[in-house]
C-alpha positions as CSV (number, residue, x, y, z in Angstrom):
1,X,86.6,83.1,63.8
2,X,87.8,83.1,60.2
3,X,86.5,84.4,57.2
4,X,85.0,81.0,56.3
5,X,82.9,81.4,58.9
6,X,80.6,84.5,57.4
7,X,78.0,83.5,55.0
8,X,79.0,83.0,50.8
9,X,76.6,86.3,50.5
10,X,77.9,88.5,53.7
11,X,81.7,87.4,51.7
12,X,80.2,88.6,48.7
13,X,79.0,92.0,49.7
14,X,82.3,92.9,51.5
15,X,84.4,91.5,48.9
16,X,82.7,94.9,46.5
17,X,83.2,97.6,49.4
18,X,85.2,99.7,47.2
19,X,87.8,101.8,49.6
20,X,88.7,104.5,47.1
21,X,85.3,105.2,46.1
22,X,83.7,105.7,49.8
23,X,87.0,107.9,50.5
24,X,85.5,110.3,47.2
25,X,82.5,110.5,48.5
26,X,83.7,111.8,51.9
27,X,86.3,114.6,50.4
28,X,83.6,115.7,48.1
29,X,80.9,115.8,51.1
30,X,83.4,117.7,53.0
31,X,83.1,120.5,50.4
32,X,79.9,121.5,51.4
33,X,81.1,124.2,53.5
34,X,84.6,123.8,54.0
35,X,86.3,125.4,56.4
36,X,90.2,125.7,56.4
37,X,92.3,123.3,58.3
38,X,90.2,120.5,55.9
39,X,87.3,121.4,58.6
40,X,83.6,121.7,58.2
41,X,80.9,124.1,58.7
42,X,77.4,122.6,57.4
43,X,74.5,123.4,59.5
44,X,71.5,121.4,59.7
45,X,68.8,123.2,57.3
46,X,71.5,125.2,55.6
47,X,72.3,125.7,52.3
48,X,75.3,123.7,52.4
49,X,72.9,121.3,54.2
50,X,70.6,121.1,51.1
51,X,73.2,120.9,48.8
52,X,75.0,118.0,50.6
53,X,71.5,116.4,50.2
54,X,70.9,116.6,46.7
55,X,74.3,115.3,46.0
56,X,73.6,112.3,47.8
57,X,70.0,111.8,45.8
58,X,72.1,112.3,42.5
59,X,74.2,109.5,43.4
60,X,71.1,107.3,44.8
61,X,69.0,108.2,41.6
62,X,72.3,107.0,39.5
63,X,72.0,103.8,41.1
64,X,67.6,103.7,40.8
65,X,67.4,104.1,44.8
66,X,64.2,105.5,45.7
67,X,64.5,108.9,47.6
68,X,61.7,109.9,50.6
69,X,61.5,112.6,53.5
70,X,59.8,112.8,56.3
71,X,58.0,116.0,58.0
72,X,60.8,116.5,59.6
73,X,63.3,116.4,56.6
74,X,65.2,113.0,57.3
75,X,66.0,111.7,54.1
76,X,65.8,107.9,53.0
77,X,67.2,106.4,50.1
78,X,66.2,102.8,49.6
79,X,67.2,99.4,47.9
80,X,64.2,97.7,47.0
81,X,64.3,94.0,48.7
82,X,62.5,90.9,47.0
83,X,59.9,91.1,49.8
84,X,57.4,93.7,48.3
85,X,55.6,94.0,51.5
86,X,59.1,93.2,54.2
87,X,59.6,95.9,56.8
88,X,63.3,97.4,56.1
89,X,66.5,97.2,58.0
90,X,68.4,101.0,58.5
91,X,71.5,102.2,58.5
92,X,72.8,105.9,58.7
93,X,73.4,108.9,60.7
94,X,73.6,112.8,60.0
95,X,74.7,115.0,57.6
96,X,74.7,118.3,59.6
97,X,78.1,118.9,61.4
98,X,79.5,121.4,64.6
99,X,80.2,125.0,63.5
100,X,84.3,123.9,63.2
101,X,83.5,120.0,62.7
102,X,85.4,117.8,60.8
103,X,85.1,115.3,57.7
104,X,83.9,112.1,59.0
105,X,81.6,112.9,62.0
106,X,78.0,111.6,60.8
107,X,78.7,111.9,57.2
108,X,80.7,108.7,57.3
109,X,77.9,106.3,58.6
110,X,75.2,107.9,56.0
111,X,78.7,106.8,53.2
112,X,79.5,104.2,54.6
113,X,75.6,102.8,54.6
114,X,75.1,104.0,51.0
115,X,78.2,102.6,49.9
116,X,76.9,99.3,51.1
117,X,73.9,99.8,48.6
118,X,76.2,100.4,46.3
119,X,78.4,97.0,46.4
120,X,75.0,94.9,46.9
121,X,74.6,96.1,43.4
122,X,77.6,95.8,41.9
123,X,77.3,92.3,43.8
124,X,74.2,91.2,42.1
125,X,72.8,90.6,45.8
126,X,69.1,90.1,46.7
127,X,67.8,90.9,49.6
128,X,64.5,89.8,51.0
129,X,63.8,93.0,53.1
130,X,64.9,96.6,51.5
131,X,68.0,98.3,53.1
132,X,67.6,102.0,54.1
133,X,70.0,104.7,54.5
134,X,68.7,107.7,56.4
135,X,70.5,110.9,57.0
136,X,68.6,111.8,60.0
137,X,67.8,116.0,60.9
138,X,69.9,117.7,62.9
139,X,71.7,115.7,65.0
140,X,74.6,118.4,66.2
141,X,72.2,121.0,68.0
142,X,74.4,123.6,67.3
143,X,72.4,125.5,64.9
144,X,69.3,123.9,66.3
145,X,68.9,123.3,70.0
146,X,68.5,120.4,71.2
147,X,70.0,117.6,68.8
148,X,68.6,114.5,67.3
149,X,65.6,115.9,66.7
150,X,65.1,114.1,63.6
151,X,65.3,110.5,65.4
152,X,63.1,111.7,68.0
153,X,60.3,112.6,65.8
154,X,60.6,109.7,63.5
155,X,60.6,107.4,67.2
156,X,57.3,109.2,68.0
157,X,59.6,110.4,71.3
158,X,58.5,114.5,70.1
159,X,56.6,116.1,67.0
160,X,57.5,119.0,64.7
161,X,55.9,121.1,66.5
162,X,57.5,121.0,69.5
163,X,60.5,122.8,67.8
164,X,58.5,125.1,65.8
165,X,59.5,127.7,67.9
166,X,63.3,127.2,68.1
167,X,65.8,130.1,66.6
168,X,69.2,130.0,65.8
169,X,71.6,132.5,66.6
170,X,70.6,135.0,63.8
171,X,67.1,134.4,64.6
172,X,65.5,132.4,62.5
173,X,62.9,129.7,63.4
174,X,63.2,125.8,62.8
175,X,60.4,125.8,60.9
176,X,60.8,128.6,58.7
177,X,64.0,126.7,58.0
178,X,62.7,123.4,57.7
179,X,59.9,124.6,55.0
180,X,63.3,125.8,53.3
181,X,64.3,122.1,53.0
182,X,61.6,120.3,52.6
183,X,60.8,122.5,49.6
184,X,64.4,122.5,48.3
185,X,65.1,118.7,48.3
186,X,64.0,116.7,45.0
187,X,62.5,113.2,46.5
188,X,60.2,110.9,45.3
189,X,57.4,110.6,47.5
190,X,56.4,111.4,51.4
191,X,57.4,108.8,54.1
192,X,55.6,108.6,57.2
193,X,57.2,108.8,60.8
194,X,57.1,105.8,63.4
195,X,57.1,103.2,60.0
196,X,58.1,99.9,61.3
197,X,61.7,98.8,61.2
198,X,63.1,95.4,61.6
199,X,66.6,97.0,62.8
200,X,69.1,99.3,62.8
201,X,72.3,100.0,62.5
202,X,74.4,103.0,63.0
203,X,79.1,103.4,61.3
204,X,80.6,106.2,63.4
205,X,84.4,107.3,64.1
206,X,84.4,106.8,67.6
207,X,85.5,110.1,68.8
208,X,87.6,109.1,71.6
209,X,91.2,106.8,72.1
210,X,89.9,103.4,73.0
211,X,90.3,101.9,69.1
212,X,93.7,103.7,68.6
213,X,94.9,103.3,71.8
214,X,94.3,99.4,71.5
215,X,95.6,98.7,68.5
216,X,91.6,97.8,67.5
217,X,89.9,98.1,64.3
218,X,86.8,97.8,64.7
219,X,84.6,98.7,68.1
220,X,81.4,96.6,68.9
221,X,79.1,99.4,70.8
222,X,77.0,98.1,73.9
223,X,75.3,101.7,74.8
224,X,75.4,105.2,75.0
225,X,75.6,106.8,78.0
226,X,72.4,109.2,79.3
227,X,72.3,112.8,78.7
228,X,70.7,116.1,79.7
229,X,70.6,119.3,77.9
230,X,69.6,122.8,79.8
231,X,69.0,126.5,78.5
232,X,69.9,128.6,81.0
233,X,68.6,132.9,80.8
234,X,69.3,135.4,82.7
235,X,67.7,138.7,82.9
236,X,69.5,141.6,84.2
237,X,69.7,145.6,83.4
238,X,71.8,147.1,81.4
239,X,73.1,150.4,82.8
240,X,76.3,152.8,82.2
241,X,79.8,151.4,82.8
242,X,81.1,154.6,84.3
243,X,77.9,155.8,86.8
244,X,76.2,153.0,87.8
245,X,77.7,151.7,91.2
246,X,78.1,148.0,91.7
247,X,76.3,147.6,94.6
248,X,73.1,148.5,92.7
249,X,73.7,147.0,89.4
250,X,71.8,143.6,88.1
251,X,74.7,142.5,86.1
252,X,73.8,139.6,84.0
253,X,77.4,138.4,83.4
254,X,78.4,138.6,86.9
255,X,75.3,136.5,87.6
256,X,76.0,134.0,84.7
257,X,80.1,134.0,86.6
258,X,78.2,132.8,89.7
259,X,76.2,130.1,88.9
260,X,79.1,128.6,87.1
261,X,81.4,129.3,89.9
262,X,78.3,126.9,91.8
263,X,77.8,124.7,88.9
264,X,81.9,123.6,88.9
265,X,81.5,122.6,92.7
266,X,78.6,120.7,92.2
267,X,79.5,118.8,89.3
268,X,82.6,117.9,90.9
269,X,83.3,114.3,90.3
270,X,86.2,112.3,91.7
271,X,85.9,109.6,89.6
272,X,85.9,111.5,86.5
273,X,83.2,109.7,84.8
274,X,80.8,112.8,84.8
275,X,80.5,114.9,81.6
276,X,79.7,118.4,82.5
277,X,80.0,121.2,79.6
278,X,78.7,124.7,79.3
279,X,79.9,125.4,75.7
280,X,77.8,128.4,74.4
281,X,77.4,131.6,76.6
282,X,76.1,134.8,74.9
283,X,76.0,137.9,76.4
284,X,74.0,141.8,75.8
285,X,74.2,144.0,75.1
286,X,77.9,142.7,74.8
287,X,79.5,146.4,75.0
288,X,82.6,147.2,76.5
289,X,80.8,149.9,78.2
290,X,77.4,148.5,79.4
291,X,76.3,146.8,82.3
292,X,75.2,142.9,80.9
293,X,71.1,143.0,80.8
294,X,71.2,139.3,79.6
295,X,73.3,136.3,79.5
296,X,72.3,132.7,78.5
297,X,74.3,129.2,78.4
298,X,74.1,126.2,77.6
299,X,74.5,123.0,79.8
300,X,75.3,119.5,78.3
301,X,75.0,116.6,81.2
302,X,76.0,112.8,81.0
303,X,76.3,109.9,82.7
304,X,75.7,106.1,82.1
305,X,73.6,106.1,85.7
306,X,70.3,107.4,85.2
307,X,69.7,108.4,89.3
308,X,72.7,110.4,88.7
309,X,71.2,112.6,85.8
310,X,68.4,113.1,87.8
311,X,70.3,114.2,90.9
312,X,72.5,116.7,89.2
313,X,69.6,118.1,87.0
314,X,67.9,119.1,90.1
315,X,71.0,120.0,91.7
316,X,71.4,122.2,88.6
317,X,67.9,124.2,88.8
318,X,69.0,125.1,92.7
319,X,72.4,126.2,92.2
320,X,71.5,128.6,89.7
321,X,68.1,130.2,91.4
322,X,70.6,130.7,94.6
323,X,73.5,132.7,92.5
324,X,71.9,134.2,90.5
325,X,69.9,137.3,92.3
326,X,69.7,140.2,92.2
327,X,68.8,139.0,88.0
328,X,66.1,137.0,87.3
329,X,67.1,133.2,86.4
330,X,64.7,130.4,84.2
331,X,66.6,127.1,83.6
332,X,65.0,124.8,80.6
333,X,65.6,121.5,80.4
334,X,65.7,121.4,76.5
335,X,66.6,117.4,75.9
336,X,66.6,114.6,77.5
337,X,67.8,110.6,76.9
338,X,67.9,108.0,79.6
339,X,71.0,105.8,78.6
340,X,70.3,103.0,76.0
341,X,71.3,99.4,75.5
342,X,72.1,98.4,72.5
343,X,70.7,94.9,71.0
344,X,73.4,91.8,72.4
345,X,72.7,89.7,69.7
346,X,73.7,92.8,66.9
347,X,76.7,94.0,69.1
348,X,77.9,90.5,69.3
349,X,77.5,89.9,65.1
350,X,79.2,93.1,64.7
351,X,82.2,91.8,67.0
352,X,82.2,88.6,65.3
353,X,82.0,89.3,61.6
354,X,84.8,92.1,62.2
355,X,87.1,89.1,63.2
356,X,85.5,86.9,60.4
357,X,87.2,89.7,58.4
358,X,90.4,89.9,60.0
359,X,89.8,93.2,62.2
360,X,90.7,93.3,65.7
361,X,87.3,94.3,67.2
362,X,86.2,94.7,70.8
363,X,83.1,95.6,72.6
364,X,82.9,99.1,74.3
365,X,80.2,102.0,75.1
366,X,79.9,105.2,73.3
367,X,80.1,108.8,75.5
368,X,78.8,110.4,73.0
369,X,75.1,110.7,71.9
370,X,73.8,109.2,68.5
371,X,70.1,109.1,66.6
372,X,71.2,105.2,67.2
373,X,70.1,106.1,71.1
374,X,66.8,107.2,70.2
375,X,66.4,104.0,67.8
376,X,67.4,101.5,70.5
377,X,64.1,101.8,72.1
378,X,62.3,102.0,68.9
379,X,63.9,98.5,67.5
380,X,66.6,96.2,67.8
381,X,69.9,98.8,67.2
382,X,73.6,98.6,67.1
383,X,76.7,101.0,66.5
384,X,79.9,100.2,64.6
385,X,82.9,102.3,65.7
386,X,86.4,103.0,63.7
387,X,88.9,105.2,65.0
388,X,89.7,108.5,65.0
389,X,93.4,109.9,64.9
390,X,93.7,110.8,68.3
391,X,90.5,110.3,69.3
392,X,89.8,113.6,68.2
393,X,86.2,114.7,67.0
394,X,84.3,117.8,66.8
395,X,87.3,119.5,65.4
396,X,88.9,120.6,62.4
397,X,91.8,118.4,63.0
398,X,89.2,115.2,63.0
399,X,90.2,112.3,60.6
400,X,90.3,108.4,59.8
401,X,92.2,106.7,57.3
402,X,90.5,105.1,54.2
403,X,91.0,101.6,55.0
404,X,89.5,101.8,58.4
405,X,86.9,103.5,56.8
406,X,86.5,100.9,54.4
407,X,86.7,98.1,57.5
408,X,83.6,99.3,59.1
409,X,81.6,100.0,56.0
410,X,82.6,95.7,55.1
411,X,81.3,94.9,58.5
412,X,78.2,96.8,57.9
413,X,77.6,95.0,54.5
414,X,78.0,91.6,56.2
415,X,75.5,92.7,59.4
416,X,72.8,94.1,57.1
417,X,73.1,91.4,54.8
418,X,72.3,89.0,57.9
419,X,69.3,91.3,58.9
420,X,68.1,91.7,55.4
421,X,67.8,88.6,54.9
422,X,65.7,87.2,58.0
């Protein structure tokens, strides 16, 4: 395809993505708790969280975007359409990042979505449906366990109160913090969960190789592979390093070592296709000198074969109950996601208007989890990857040039321009 072959409007819109402005918008973002190594530290229902937040309404309000938030504190800004009663098309993603994230992961598809708003207006452009861009809650889990709890209560797939009792690590409940928010952020009015959508679309850095690795601009996404999440506690006794012999201790730690000695072999996997990771273990009384009373991890489980998830999760439950005496053991299945298809005839425009633009583009599926997952079974729902230096996410070290940036934010514009105007 050429460039002729997009429509005079979808030309239009890309022809005002304005590179230098959407990379501004990400390096001031990325203030809101920097970290060194040009890393990121913004918790979902921080400070830095709320901050990040009403920077964003000060640039929607500059532009006469109307701002809503939902119960559970997903934030909306919308570009009224010419259809006063039209259900919207969405785009966006999170705002909330991992304890030593980077610049670009989630923030970039909420920038690159709003930067669309922002060249439909410089553009002049009607639309006949209103375009959305939602920063959904807490998509990380790693203040907040599990993630994407913002996209599973706007999909109706939980409620608020599910999480009410959730703490982070210093203690403190979800809902204390979410009150925080809610209170904190200045919208407009109240918008109610499960609202209709006629689609949506979700920009990400791909955080993996496949892009940079094939000389690709541009990735089409076809799915997202299914996931598990599991809490893991164990109860021991704590007792005195010196005098307490080892045959009689209930060591928590030596319990936790076990089960993941178990857990290794049964997530073996030849093939290597299996994603198996235990990345938060906490220990107490965590003393030098003190038998472990308690340990607790974490589990994060994926696979694009549903039967396979449900193998290993039970396989999971058994392992541990068998290491783990003389403690006590309780494993808690905290999230779930079966793996999603994304919409062929959106994965296919995305493909297509990315080489209408001059972008080497191909189709692939995403490892990683996205609110976009929980939205494929809500409505019709598709992913536009860039790449990632390295493939390299999650980290301080994370980054994507401007103009790639800028690529996917122009085939954005030219796929919600389509959708908008259906």
């Amino acid at each position: 395809m050429t460039e002729n072959s997009l429509g005079d409007i979808a030309r239009q819109a890309t022809a005002h993505i304005d590179e230098d402005r959407l990379w501004r918008r990400h390096m001031e973002m990325s203030e809101f708790g920097a970290i060194p190594n040009n890393g990121v530290n913004r918790q979902a229902l921080s400070p830095t969280d709320v901050a990040a937040r009403e920077t964003l309404i000060g640039w929607a309000r500059a532009r006469n975007f109307t701002i809503s938030q939902d119960e559970i504190g997903n934030l909306f800004i919308r570009r009224r359409g010419d259809g006063s009663n039209a259900v919207p098309v969405m785009t966006g993603s999170h705002m909330d990042s991992q304890p030593c994230g980077g610049r670009f992961d989630g923030i970039y598809g909420v920038l690159a979505g709003f930067e669309v708003l922002e060249a439909l207006e410089d553009a002049n452009i009607v639309t006949m449906r209103p375009i959305d861009v939602v920063a959904w809650t807490n998509e990380e889990g790693s203040r907040f366990d599990p993630g994407g709890m913002g996209s599973m209560v706007f999909t109706g797939v939980a409620k608020v109160d599910d999480f009410a009792h959730v703490r982070d690590s210093d203690g403190k409940y979800f809902a204390h913090a979410l009150e925080e928010t809610l209170r904190a952020t200045t919208v407009d009015s109240e918008r109610p969960t499960k609202h209709p959508v006629k689609a949506y679309m979700e920009a990400h850095i791909e955080q993996g190789p496949v892009l940079e690795d094939s000389g690709n601009t541009i990735g089409a996404v076809t799915g997202i592979q299914g996931s598990r999440r599991f809490q893991v506690n164990i109860t021991g006794e704590s007792a005195h390093a010196g005098t307490a012999p080892l045959k009689s201790r209930r060591d928590a730690l030596q319990a936790a070592l076990r089960c993941l000695s178990d857990l290794n072999t049964v997530m073996a996997d030849p093939d290597d296709i299996l994603r198996y990771t235990v990345g938060k273990l906490i220990i107490a009384p965590n003393s030098p000198n003190a038998v472990a009373s308690g340990a607790e991890f974490s589990i994060d489980l994926r696979h694009p074969d549903e039967a396979v998830l449900e193998r290993l999760s039970k396989e999971i439950g058994e392992a541990c109950t068998k290491a783990a005496p003389p403690c006590d053991i309780e494993v808690m299945q905290t999230f779930r996601k079966t793996p999603s298809d994304f919409t062929p005839e959106i994965v296919n425009a995305v493909e297509s208007s990315a080489q209408a633009l001059g972008f080497p583009a191909i189709q692939l599926p995403s490892g990683a989890f996205h609110d976009a997952g929980m939205m494929a079974s809500f409505c019709p729902s598709a992913m536009i990857f860039v790449p990632c230096a390295g493939g390299i996410s999650h980290n301080e070290a994370e980054y994507a040039t401007a103009s790639d940036l800028a690529a996917g934010a122009k085939v954005l514009a030219a796929c919600l321009v389509d959708l908008a105007a259906e």
